[in-house]
TORKOL-4160 file (C-alpha; in steps of 0.2 Angstrom, whole numbers, padded with zeros to 4 digits, m for minus):
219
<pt num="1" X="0243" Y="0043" Z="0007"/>
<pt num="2" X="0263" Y="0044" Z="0012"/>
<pt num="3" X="0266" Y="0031" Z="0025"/>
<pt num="4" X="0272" Y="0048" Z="0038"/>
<pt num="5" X="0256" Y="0055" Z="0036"/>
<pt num="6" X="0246" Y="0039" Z="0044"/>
<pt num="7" X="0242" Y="0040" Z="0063"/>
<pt num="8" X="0251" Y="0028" Z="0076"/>
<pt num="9" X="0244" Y="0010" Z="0072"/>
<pt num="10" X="0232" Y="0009" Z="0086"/>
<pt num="11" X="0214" Y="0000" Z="0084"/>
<pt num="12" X="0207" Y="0016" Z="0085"/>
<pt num="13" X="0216" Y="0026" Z="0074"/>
<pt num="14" X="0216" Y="0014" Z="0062"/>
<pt num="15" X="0196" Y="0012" Z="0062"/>
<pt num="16" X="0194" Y="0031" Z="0061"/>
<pt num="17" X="0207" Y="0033" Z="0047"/>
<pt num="18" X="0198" Y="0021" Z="0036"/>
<pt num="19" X="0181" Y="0028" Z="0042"/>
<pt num="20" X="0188" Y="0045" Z="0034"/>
<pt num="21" X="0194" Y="0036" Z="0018"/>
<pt num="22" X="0179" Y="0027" Z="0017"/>
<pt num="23" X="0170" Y="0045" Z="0017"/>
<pt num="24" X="0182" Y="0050" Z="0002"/>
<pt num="25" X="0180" Y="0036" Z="m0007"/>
<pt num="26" X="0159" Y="0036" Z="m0006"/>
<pt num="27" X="0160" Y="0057" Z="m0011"/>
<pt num="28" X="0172" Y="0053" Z="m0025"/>
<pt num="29" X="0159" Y="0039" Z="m0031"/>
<pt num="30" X="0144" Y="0051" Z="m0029"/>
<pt num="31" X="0153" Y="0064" Z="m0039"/>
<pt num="32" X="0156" Y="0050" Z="m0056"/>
<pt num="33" X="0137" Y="0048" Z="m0054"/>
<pt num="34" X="0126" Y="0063" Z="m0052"/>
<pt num="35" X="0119" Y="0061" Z="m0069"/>
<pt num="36" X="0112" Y="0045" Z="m0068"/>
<pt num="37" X="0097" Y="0054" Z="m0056"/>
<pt num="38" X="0093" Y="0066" Z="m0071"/>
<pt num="39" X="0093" Y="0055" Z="m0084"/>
<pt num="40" X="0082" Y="0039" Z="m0076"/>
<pt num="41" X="0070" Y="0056" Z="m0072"/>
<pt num="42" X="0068" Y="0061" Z="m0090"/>
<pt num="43" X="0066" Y="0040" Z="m0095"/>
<pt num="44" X="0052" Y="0040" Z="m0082"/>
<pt num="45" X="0045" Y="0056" Z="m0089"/>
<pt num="46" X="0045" Y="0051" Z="m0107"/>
<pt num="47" X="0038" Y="0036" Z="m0102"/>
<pt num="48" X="0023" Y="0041" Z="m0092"/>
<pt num="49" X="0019" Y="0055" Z="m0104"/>
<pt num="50" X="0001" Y="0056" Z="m0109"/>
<pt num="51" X="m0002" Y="0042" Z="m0094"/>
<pt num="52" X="0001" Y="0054" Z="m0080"/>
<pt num="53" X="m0009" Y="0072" Z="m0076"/>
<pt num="54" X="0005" Y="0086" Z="m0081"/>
<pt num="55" X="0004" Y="0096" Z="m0064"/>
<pt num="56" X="0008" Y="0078" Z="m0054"/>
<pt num="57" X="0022" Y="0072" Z="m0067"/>
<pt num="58" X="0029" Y="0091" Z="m0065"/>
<pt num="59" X="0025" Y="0091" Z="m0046"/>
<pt num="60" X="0036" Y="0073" Z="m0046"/>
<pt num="61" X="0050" Y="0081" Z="m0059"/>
<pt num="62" X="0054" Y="0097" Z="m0048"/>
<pt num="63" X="0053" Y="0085" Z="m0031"/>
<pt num="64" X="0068" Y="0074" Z="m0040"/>
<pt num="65" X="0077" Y="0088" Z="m0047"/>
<pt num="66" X="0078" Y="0099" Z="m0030"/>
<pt num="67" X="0085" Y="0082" Z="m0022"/>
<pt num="68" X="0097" Y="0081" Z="m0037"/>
<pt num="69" X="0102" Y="0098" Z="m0038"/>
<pt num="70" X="0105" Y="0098" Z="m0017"/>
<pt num="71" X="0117" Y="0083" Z="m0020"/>
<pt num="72" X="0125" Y="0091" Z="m0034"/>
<pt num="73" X="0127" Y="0106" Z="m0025"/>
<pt num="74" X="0134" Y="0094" Z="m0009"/>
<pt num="75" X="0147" Y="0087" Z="m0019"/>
<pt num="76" X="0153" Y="0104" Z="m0023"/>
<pt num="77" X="0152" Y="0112" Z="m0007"/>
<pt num="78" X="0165" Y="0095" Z="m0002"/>
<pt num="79" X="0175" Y="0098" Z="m0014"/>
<pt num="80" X="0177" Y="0116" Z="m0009"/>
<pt num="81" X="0181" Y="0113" Z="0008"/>
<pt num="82" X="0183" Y="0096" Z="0014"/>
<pt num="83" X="0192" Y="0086" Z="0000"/>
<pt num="84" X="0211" Y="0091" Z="0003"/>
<pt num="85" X="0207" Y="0089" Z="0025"/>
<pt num="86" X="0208" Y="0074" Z="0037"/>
<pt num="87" X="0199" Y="0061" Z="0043"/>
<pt num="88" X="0188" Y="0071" Z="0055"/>
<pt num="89" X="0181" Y="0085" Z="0043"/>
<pt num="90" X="0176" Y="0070" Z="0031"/>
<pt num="91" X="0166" Y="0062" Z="0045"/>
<pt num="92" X="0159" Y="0077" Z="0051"/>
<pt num="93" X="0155" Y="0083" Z="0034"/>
<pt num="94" X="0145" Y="0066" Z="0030"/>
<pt num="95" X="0134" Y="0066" Z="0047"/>
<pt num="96" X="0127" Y="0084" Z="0043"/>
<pt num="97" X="0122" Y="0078" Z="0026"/>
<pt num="98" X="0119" Y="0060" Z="0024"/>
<pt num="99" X="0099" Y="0060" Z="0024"/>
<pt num="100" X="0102" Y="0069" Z="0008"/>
<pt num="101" X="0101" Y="0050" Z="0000"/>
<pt num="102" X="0085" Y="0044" Z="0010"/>
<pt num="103" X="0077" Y="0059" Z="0003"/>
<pt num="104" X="0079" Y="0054" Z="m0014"/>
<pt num="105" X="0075" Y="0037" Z="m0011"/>
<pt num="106" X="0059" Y="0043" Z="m0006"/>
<pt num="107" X="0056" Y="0052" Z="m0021"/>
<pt num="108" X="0060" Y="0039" Z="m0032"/>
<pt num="109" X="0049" Y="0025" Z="m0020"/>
<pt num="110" X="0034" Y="0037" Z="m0023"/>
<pt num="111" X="0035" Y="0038" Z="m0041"/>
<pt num="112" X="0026" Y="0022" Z="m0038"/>
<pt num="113" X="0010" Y="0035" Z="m0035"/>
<pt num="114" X="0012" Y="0039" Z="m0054"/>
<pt num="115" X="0012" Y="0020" Z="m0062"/>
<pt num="116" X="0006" Y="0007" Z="m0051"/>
<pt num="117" X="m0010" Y="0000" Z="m0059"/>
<pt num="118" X="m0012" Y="0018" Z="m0066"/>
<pt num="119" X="m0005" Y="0015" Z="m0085"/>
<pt num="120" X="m0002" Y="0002" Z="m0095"/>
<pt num="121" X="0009" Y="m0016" Z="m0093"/>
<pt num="122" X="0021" Y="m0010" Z="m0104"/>
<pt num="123" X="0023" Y="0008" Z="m0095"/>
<pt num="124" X="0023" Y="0000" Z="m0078"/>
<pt num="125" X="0036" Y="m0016" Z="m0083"/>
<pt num="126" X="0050" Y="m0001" Z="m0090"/>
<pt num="127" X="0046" Y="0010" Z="m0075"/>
<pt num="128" X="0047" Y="m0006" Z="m0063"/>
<pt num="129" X="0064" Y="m0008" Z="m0072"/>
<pt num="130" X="0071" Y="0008" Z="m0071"/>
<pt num="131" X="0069" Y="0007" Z="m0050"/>
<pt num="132" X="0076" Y="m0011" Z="m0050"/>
<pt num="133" X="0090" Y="m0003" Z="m0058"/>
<pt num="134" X="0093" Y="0011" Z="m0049"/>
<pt num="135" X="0092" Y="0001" Z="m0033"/>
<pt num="136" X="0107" Y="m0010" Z="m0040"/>
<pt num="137" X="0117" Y="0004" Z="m0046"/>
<pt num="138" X="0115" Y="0013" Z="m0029"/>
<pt num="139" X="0117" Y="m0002" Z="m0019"/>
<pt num="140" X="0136" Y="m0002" Z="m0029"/>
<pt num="141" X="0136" Y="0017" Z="m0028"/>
<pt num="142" X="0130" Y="0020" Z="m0009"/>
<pt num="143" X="0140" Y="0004" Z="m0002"/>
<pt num="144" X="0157" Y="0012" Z="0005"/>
<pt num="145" X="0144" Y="0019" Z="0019"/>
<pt num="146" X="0133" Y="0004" Z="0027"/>
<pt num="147" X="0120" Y="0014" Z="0036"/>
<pt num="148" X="0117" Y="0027" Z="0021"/>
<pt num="149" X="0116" Y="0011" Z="0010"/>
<pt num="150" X="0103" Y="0003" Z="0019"/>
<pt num="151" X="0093" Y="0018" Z="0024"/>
<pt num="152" X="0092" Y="0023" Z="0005"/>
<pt num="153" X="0085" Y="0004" Z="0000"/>
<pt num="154" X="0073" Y="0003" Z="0016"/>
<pt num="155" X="0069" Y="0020" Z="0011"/>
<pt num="156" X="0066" Y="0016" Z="m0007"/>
<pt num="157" X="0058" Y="0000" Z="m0005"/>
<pt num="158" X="0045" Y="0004" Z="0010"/>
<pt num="159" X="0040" Y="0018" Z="m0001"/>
<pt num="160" X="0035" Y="0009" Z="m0016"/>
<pt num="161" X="0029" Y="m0006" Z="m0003"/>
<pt num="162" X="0016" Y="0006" Z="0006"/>
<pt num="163" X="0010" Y="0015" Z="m0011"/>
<pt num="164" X="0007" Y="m0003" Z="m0017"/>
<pt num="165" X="m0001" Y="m0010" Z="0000"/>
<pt num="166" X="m0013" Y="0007" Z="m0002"/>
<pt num="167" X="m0019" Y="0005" Z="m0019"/>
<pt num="168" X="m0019" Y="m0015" Z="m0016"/>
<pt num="169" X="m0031" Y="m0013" Z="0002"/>
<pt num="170" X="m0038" Y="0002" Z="0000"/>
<pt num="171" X="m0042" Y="0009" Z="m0014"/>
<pt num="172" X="m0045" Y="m0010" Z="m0025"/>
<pt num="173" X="m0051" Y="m0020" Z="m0008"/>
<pt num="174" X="m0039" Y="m0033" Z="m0011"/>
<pt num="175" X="m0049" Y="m0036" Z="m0025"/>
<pt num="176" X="m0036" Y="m0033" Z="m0039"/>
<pt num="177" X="m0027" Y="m0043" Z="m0051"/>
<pt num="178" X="m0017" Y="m0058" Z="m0043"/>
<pt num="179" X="0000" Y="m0053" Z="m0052"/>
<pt num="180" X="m0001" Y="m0039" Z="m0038"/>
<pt num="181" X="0003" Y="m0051" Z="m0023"/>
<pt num="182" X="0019" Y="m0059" Z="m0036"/>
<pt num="183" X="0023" Y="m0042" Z="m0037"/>
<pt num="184" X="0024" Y="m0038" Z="m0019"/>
<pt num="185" X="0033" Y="m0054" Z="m0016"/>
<pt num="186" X="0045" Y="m0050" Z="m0029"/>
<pt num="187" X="0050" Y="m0032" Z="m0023"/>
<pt num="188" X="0052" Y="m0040" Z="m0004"/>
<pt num="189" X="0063" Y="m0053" Z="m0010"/>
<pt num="190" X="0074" Y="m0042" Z="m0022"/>
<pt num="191" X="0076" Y="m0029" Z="m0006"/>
<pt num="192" X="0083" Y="m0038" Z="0005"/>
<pt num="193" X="0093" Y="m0046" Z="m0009"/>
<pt num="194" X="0100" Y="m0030" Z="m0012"/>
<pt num="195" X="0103" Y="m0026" Z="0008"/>
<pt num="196" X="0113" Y="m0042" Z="0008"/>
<pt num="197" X="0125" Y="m0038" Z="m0007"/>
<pt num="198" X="0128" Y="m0023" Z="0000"/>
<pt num="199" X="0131" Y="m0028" Z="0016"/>
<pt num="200" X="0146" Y="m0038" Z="0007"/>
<pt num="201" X="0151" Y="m0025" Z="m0004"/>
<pt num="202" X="0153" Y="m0015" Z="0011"/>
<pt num="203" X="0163" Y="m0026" Z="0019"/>
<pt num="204" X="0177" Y="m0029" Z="0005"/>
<pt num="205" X="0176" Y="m0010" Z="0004"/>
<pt num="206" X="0181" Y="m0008" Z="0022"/>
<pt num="207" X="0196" Y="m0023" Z="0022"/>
<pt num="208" X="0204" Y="m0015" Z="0008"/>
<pt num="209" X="0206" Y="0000" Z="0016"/>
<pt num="210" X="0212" Y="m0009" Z="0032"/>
<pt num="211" X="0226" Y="m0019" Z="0022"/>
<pt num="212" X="0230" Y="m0001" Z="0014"/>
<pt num="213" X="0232" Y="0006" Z="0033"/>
<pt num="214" X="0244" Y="m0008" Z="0037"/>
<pt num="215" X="0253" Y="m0010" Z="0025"/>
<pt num="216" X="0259" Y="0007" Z="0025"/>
<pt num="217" X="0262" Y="0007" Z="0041"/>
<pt num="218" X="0273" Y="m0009" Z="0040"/>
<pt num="219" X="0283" Y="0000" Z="0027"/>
């Protein structure tokens, strides 16, 4: 951005400028990504094929590909309109829309409905892998914007926590296999591991736009 088209260096200004950038910056990351949702979907169903019921894996499929396609479909419609505007019509944009991530977070948390003691140790360990490793890369991916960031790992992980706590208490009677409670332990720790990586990530994301604001404005 040229140095004349900043607003006056004010603490305000400067906090809603970079709030906008951060906006760009976050729909420009979500744009480089929108195949990673597709694809981990189609790992998941070729993994749980022949474990799974073909109405509930197609149920689960068309849940995550109605999420998938309303994001793809977001990006597009920014792109259209909001891209090439100012700081405002970015923010504005991203309040109307940002429960869109939540909501696929909760799709992916109840995939844990499909797997959790239902198939095998190998099945579960690849499909326990595959949301570890989507709450990383969206913990990278989602990080520019704090709140949306935390919503989607809360949302993420209390999903697959209360699927687990239900089959756990209710439908075993606590009477299950010990590895369930390490289990447990281990998706509580690595939560709020993530939640505090982001929180950081966030935070160098935010000073280098800060450094960028005033150092254009000293020149």
């Amino acid at each position: 951005m040229k140095p004349e088209s900043l607003p006056q260096p004010t603490p305000a200004t400067e906090a809603h400028w970079v709030q906008g950038e951060l906006v760009r910056s976050f729909m420009r990351t979500q744009r480089d990504t929108q195949w990673v949702g597709p694809l981990l979907m189609a790992l998941v169903v070729g993994v749980l094929w022949g474990d799974v019921p073909l109405a509930i894996l197609a149920g689960w499929l068309c849940a995550g590909l109605a999420v998938a396609g309303f994001r793809f479909w977001l990006v597009r419609r920014y792109e259209g309109e909001v891209l090439h505007a100012g700081a405002d019509a970015h923010i504005a944009f991203f309040r109307r829309h940002q429960l869109a991530w939540p909501a696929a977070a909760a799709v992916w948390g109840l995939t844990t409905l499909l797997y959790f003691d239902r198939s095998s140790l190998a099945d579960q360990f690849i499909c326990w892998l595959t949301i570890a490793g989507l709450g990383m890369f969206s913990m990278n991916s989602l990080a520019t914007q704090l709140a949306t960031m935390r919503a989607y790992l809360d949302t993420l992980a209390m999903s697959a926590l209360t699927v687990v706590a239900w089959r756990m208490g209710v439908e075993l009677e606590l009477r299950g296999p010990t590895y369930h409670w390490w289990l447990v332990l281990l998706l509580l720790g690595f939560w709020q591991l993530l939640r505090y990586a982001g929180q950081r990530l966030h935070h160098t994301h935010r000073r280098n736009f800060e450094v960028e604001f005033r150092n254009a404005q000293l020149i």
